[in-house]
PDBQT receptor file of N, H, CA, C and O in Angstrom, charges set to zero:
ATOM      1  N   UNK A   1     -21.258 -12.765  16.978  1.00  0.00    +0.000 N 
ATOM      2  CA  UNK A   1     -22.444 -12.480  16.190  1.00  0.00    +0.000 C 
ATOM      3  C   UNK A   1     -22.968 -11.064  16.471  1.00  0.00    +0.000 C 
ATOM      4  O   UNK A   1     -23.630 -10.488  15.607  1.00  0.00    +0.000 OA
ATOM      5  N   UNK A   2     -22.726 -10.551  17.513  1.00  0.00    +0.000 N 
ATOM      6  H   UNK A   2     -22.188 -11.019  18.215  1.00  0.00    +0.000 HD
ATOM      7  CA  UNK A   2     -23.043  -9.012  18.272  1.00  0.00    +0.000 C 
ATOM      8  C   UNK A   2     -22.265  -8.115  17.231  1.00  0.00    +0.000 C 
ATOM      9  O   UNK A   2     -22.806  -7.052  16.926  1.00  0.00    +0.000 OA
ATOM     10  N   UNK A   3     -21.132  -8.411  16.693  1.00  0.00    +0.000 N 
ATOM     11  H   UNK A   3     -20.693  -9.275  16.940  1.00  0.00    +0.000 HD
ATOM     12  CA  UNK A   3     -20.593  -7.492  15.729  1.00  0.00    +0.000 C 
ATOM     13  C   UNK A   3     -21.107  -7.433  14.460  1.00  0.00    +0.000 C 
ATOM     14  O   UNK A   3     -20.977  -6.400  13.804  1.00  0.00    +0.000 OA
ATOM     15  N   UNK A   4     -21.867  -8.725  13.867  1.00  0.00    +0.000 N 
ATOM     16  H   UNK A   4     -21.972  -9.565  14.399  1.00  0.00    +0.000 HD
ATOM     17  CA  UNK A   4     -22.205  -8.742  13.131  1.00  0.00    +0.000 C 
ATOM     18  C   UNK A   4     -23.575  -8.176  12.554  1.00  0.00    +0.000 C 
ATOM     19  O   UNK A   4     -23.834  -8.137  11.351  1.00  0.00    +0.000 OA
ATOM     20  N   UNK A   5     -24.416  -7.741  13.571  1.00  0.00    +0.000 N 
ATOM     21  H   UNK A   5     -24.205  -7.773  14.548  1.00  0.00    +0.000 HD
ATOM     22  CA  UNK A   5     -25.763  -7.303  13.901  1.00  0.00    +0.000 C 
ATOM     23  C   UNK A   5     -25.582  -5.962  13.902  1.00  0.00    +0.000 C 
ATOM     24  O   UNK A   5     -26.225  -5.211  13.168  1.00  0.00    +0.000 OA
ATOM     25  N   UNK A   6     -24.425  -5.457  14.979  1.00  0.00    +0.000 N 
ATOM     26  H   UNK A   6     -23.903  -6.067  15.576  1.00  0.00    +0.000 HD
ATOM     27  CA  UNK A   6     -24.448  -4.283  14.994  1.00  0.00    +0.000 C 
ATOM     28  C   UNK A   6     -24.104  -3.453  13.523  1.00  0.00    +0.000 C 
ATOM     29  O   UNK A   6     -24.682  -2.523  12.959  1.00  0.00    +0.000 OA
ATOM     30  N   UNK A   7     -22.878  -4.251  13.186  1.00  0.00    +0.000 N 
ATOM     31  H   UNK A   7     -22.409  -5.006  13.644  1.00  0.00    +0.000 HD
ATOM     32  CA  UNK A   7     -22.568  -4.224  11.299  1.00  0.00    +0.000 C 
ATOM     33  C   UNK A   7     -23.777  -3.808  10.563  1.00  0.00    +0.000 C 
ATOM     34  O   UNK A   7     -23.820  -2.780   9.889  1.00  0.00    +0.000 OA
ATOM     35  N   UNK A   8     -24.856  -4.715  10.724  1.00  0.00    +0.000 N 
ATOM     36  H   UNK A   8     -24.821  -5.550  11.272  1.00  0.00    +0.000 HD
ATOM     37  CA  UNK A   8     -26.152  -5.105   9.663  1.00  0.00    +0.000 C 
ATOM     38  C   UNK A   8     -26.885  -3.298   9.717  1.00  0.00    +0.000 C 
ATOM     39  O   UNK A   8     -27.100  -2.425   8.876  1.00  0.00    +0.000 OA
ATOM     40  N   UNK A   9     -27.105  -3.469  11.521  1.00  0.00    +0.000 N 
ATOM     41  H   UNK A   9     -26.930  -4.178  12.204  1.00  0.00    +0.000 HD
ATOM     42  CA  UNK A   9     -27.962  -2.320  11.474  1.00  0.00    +0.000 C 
ATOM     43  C   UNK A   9     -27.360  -0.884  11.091  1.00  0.00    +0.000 C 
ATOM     44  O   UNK A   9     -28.152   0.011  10.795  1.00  0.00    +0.000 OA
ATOM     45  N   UNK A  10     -25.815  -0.612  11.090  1.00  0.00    +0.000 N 
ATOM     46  H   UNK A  10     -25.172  -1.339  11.331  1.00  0.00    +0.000 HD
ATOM     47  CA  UNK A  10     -25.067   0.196  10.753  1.00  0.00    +0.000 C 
ATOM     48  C   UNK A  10     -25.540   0.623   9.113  1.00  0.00    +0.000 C 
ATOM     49  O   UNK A  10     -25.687   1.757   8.657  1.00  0.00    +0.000 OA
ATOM     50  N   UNK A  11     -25.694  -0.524   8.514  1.00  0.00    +0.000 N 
ATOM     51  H   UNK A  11     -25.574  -1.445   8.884  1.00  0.00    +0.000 HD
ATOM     52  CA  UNK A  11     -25.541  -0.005   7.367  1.00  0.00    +0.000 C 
ATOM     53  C   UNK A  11     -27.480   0.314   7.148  1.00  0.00    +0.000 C 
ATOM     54  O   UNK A  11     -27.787   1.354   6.566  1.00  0.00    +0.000 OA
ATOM     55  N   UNK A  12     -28.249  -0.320   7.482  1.00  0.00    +0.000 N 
ATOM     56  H   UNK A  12     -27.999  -1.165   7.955  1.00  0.00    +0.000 HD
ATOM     57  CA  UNK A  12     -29.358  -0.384   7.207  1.00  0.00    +0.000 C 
ATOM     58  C   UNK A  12     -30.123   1.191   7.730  1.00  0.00    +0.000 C 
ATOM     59  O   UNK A  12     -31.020   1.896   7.267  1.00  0.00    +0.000 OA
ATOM     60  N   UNK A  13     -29.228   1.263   8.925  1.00  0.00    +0.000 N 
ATOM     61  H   UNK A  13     -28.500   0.690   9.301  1.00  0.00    +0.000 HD
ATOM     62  CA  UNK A  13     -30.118   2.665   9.739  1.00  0.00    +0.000 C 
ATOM     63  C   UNK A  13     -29.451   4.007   9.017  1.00  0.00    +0.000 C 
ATOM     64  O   UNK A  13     -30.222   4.915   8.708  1.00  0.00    +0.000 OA
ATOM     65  N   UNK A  14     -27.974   4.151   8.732  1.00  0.00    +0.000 N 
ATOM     66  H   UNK A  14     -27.347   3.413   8.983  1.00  0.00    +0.000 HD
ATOM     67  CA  UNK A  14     -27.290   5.064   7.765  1.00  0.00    +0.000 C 
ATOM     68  C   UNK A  14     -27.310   4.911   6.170  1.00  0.00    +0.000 C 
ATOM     69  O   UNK A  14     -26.636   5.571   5.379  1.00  0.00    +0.000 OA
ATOM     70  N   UNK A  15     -28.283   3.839   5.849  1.00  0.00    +0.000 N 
ATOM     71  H   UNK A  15     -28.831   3.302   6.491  1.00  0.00    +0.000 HD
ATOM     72  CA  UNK A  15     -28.201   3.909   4.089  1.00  0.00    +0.000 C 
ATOM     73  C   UNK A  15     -26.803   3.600   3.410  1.00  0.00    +0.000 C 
ATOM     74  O   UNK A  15     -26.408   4.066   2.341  1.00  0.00    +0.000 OA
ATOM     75  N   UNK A  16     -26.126   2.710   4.257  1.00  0.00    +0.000 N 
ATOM     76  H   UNK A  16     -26.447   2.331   5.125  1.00  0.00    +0.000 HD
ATOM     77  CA  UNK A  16     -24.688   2.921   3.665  1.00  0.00    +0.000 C 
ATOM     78  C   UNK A  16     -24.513   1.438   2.712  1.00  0.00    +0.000 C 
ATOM     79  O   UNK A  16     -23.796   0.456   2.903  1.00  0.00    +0.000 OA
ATOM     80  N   UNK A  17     -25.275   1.685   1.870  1.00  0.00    +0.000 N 
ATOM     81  H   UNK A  17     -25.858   2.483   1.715  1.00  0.00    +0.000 HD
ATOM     82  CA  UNK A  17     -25.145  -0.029   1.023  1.00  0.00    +0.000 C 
ATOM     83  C   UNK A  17     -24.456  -0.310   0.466  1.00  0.00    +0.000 C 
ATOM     84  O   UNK A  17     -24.210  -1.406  -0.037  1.00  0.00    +0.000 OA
ATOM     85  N   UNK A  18     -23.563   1.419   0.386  1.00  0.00    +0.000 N 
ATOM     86  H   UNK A  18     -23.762   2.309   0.795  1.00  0.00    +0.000 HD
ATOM     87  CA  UNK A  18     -22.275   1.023  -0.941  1.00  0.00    +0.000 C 
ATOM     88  C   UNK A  18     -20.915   0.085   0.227  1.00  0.00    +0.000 C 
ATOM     89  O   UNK A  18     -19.941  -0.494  -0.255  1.00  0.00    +0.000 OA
ATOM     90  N   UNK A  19     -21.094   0.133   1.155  1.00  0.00    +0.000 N 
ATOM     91  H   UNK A  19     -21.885   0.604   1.546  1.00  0.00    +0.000 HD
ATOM     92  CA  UNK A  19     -19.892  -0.472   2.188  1.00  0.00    +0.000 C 
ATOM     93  C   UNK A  19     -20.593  -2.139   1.955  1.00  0.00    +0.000 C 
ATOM     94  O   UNK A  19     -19.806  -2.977   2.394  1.00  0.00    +0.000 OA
ATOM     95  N   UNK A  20     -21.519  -2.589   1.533  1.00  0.00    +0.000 N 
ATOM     96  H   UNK A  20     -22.159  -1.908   1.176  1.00  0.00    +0.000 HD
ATOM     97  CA  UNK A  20     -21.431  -3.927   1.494  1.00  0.00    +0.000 C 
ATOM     98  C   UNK A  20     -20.873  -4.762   0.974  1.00  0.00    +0.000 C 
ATOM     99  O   UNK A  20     -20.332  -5.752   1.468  1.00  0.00    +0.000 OA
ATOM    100  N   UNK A  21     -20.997  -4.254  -0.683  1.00  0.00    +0.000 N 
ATOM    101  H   UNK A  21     -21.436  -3.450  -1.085  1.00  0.00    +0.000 HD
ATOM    102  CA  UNK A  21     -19.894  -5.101  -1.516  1.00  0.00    +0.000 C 
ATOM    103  C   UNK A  21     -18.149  -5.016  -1.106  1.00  0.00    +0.000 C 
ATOM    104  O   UNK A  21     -17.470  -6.029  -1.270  1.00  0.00    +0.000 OA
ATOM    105  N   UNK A  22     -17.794  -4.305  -0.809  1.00  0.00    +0.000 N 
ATOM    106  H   UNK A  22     -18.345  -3.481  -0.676  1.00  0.00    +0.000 HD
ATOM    107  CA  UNK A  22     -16.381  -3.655   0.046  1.00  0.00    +0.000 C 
ATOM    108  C   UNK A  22     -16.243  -5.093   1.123  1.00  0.00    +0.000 C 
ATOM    109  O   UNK A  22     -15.328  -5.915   1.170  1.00  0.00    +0.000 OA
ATOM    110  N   UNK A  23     -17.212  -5.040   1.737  1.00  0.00    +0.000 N 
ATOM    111  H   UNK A  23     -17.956  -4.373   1.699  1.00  0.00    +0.000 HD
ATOM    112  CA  UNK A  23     -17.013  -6.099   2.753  1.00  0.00    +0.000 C 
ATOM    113  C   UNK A  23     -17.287  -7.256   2.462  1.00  0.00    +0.000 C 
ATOM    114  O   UNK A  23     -16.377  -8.028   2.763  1.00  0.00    +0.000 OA
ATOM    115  N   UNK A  24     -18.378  -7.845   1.882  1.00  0.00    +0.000 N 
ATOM    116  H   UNK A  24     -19.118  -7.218   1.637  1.00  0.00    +0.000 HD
ATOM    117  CA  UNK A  24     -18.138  -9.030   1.188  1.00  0.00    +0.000 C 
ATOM    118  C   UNK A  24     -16.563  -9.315   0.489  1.00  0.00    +0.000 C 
ATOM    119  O   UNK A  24     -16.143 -10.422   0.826  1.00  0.00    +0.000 OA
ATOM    120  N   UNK A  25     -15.639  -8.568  -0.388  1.00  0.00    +0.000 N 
ATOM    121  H   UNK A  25     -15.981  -7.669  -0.661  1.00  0.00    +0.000 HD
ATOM    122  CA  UNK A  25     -14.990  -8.590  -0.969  1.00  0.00    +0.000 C 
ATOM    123  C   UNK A  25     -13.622  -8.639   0.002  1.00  0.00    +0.000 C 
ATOM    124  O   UNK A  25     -12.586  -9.195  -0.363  1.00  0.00    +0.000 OA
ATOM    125  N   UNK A  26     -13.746  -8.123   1.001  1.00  0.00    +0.000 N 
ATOM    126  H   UNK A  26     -14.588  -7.671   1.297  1.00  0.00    +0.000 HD
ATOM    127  CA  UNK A  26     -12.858  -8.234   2.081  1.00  0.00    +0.000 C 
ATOM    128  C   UNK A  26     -12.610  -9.361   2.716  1.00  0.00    +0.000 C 
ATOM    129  O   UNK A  26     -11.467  -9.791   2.873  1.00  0.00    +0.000 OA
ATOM    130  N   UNK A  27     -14.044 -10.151   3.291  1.00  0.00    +0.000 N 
ATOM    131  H   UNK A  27     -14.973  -9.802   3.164  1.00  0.00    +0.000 HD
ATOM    132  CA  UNK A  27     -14.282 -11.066   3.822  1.00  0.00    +0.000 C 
ATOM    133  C   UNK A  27     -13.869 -12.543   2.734  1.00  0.00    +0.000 C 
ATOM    134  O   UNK A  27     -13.516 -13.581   3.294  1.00  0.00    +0.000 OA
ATOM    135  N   UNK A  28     -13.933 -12.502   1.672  1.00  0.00    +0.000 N 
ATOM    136  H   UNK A  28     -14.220 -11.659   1.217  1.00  0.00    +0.000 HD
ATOM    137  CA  UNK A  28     -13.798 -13.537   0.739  1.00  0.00    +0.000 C 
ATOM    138  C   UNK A  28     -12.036 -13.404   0.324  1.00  0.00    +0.000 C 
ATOM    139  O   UNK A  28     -11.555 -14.468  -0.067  1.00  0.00    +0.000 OA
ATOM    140  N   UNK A  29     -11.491 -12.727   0.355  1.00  0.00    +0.000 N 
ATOM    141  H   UNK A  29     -11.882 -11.863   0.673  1.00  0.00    +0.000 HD
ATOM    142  CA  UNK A  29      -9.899 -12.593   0.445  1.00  0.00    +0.000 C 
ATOM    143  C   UNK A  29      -9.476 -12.909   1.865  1.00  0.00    +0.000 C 
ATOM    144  O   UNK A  29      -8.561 -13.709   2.064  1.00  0.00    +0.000 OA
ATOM    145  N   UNK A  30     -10.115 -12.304   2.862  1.00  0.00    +0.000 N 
ATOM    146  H   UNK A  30     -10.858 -11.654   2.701  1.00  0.00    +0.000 HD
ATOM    147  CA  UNK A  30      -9.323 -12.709   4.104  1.00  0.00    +0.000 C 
ATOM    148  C   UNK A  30      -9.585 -14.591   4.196  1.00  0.00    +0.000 C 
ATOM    149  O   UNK A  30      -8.651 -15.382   4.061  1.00  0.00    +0.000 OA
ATOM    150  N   UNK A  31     -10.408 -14.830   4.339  1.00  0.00    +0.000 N 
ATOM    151  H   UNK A  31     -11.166 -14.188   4.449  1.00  0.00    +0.000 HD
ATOM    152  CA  UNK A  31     -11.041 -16.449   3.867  1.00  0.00    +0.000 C 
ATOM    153  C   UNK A  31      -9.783 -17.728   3.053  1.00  0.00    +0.000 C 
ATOM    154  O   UNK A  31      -9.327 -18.793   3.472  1.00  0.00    +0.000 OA
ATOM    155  N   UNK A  32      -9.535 -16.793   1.485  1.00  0.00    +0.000 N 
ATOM    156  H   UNK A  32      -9.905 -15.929   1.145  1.00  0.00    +0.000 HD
ATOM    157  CA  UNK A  32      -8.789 -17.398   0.542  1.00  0.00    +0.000 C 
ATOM    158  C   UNK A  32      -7.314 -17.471   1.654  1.00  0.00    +0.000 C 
ATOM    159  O   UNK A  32      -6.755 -18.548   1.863  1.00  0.00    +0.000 OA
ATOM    160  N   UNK A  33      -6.864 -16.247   2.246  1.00  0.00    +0.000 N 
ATOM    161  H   UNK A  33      -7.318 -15.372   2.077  1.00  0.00    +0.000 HD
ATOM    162  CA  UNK A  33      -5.471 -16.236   2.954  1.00  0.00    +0.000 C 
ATOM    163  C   UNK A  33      -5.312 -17.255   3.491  1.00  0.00    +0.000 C 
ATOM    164  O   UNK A  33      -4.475 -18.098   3.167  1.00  0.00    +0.000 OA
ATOM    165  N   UNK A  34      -6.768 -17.396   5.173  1.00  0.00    +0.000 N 
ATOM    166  H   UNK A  34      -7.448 -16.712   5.436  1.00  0.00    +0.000 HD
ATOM    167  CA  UNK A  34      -6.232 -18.008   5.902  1.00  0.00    +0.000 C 
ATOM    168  C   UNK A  34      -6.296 -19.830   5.184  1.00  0.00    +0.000 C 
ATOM    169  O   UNK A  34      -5.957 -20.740   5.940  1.00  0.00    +0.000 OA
ATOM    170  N   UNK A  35      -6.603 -20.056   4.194  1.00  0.00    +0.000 N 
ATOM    171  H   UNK A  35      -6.878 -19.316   3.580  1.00  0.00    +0.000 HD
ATOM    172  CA  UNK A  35      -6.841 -21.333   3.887  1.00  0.00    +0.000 C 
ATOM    173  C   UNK A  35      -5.963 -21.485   3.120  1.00  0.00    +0.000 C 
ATOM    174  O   UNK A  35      -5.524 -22.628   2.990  1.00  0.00    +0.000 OA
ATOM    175  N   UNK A  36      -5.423 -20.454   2.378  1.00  0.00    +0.000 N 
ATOM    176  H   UNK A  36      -5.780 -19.526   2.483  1.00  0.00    +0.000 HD
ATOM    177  CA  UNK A  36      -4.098 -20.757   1.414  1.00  0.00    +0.000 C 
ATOM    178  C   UNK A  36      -2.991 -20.639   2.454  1.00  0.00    +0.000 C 
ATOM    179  O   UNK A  36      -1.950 -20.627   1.799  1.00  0.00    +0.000 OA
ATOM    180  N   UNK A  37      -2.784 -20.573   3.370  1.00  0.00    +0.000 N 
ATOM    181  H   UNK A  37      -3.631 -20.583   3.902  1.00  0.00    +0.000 HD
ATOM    182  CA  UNK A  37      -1.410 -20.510   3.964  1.00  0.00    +0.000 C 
ATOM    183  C   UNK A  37      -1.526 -21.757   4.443  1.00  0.00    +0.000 C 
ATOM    184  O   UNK A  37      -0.519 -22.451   4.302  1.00  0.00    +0.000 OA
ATOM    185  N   UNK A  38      -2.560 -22.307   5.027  1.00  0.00    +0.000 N 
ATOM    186  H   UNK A  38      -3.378 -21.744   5.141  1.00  0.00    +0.000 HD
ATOM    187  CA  UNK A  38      -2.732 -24.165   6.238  1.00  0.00    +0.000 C 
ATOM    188  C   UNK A  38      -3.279 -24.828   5.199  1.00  0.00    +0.000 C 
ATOM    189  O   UNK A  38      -4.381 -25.268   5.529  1.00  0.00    +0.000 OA
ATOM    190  N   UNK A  39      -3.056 -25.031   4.350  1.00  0.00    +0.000 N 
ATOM    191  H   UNK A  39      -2.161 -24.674   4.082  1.00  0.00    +0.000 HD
ATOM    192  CA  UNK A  39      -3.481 -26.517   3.932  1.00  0.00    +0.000 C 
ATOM    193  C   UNK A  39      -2.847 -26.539   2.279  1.00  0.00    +0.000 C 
ATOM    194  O   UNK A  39      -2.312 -25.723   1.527  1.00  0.00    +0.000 OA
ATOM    195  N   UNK A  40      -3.225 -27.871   2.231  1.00  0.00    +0.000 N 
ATOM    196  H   UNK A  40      -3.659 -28.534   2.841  1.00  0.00    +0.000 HD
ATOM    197  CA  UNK A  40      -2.554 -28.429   0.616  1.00  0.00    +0.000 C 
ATOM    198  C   UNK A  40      -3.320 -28.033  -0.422  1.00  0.00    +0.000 C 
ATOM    199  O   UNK A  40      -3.172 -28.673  -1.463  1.00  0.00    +0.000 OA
ATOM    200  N   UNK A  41      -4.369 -26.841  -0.413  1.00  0.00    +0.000 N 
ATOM    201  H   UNK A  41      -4.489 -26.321   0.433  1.00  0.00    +0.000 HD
ATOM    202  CA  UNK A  41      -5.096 -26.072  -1.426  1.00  0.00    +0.000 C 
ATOM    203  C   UNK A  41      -4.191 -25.104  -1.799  1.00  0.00    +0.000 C 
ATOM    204  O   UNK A  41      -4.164 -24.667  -2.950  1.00  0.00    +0.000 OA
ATOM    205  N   UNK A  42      -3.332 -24.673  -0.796  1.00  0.00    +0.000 N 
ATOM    206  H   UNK A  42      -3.354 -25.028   0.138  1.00  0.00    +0.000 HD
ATOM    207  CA  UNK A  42      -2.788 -23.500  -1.014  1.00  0.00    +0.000 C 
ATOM    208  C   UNK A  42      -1.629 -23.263  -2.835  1.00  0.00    +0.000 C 
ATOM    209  O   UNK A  42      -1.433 -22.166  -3.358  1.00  0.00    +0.000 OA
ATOM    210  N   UNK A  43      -1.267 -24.173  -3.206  1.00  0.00    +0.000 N 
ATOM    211  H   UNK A  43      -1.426 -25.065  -2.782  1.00  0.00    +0.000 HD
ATOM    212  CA  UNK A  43      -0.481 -24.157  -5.049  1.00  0.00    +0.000 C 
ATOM    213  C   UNK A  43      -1.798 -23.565  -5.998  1.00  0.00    +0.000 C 
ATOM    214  O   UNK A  43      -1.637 -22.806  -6.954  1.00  0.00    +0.000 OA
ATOM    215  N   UNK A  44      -3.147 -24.084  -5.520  1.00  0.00    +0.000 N 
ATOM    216  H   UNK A  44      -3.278 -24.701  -4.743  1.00  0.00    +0.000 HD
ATOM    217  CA  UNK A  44      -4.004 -23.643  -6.517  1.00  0.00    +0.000 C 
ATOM    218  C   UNK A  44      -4.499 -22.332  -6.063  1.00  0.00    +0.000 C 
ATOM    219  O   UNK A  44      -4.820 -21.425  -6.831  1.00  0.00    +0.000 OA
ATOM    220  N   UNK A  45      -4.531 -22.291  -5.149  1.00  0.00    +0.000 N 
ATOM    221  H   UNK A  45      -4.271 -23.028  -4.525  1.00  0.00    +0.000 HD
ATOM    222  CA  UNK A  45      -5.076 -20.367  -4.748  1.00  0.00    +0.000 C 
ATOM    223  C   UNK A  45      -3.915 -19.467  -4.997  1.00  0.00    +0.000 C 
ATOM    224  O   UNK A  45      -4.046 -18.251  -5.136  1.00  0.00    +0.000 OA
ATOM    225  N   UNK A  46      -3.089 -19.921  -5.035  1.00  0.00    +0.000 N 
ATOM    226  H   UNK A  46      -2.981 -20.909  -4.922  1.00  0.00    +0.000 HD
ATOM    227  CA  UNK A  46      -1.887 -19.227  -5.761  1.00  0.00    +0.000 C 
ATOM    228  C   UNK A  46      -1.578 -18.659  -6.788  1.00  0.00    +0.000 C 
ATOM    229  O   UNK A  46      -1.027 -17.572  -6.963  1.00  0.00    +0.000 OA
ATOM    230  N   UNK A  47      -2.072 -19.682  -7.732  1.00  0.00    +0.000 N 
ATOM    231  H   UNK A  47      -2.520 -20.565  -7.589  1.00  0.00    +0.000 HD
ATOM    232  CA  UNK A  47      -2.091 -19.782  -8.900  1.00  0.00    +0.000 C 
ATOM    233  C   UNK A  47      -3.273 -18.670  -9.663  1.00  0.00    +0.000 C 
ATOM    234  O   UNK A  47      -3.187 -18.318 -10.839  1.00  0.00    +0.000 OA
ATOM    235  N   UNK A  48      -4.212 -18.289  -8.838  1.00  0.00    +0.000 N 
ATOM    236  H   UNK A  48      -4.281 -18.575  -7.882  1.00  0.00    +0.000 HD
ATOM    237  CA  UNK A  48      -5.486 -17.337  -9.037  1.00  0.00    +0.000 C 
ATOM    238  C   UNK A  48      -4.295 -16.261  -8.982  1.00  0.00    +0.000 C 
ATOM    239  O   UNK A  48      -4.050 -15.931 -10.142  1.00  0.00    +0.000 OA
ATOM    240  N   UNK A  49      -3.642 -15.733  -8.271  1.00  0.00    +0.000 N 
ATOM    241  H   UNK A  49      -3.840 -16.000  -7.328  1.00  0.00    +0.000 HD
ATOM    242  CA  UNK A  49      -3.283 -14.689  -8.713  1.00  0.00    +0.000 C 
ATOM    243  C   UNK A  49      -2.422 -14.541  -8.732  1.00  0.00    +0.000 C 
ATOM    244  O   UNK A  49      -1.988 -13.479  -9.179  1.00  0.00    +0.000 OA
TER     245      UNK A  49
């Protein structure tokens, strides 16, 4: 959670808001991977792209 704080204030104390959507968008693909490779969801996340 310490990375994640430090993350927050990174962007908040440098104005850097355009790196948020970037990371949301990062974070929601890395997510789809690790769940499409271990489990029986994985034919339909496939199928997205």
């Amino acid at each position: 959670m310490d990375f994640l704080k430090d993350l927050w204030n990174f962007l908040k104390e440098r104005k850097k808001w355009w790196l948020l959507p970037i990371i949301i968008i990062l974070l929601l693909i890395g997510i789809l991977v690790v769940i499409g490779g271990s489990s029986a969801v994985a034919p339909f996340i496939y199928t997205l792209f």
